[in-house]
C-alpha positions in Angstrom: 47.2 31.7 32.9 50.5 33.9 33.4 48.4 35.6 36.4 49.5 35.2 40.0 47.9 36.6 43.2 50.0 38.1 45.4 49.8 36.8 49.0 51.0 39.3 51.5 50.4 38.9 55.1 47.8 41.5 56.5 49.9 43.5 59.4 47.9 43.3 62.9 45.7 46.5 63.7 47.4 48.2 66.5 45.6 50.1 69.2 47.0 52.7 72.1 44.5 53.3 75.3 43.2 57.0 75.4 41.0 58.5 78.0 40.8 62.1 79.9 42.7 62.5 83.1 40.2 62.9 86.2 42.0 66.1 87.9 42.1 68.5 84.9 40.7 66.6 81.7 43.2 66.3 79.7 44.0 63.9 77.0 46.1 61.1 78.6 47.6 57.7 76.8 48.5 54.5 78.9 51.7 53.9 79.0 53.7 50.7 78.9 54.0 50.8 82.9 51.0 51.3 83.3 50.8 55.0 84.0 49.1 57.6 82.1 51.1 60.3 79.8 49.5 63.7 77.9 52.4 62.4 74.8 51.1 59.8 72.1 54.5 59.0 71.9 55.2 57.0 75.3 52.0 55.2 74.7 51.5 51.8 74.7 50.7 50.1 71.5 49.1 46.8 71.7 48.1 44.2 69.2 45.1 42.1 69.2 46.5 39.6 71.8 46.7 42.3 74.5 43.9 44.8 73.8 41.4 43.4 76.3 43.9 43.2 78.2 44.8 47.3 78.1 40.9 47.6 77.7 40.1 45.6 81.2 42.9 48.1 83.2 41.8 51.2 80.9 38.6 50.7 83.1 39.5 49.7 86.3 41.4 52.8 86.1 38.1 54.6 85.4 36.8 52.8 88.3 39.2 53.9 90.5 38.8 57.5 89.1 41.9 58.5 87.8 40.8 58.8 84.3 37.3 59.1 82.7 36.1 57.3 79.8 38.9 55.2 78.5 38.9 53.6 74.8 40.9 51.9 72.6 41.5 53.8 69.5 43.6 52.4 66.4 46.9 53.5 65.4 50.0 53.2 62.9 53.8 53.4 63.9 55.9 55.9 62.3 59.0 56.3 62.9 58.8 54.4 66.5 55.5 56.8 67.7 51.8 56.1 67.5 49.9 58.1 65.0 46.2 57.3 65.0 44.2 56.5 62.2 41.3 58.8 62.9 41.4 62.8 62.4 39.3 63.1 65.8 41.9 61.3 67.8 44.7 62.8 66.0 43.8 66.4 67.1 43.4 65.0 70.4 46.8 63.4 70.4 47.8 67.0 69.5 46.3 68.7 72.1 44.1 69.9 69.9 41.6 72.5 69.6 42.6 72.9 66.0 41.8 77.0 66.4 43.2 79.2 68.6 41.4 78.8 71.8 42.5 79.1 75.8 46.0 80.0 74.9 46.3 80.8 78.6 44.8 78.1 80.4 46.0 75.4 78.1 49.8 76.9 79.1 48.9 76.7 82.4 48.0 73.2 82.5 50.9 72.0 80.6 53.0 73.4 82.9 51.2 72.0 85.7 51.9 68.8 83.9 55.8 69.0 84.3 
């Protein structure tokens, strides 16, 4: 009596597609057309309905080795961009390492990226 449950609608658990870039091994994140980007933010997010979907290409990408080891990782939208959920994939979204390390070559790379 006088106690009501509240009955809010769970929101879906949103994924992006990560894996490692064949060529130099970098973090990479699918992208909408398909394509692979180094930024979280022009990744695809995809809801339940589609995540075999981005799951199935994820690995016939691997197969056709232009990235290694793709997974589906889970995310939140802020402000319009991915952020994911775990601390592992969010240093990776980063670039991580999270110390000092290969200032150099990491340089080097991104600006082979460009």
């Amino acid at each position: 009596p006088g106690r009501s449950l509240s009955m809010t609608a769970k929101a879906p658990v949103l994924h992006v597609i990560t894996a490692n870039a064949l060529g130099d091994g970098l973090v990479v994140f699918l992208t909408a057309d398909g394509g692979w980007s180094n930024d979280i933010a022009e990744a695809r997010v995809v809801g339940p309905d589609a995540l075999a979907e981005a799951v199935a290409y994820g690995k016939a990408q691997h197969d056709a080795r232009i990235v290694v080891e793709p997974y589906e990782i889970e995310v939140t939208v802020e402000g319009g961009v991915p952020v994911p959920v775990r601390l592992r994939e969010r240093i990776r979204a980063e670039r991580g390492p999270t110390v000092a390390y290969g200032a150099a070559e990491i340089a080097a790379r991104a600006a082979n990226n460009r």
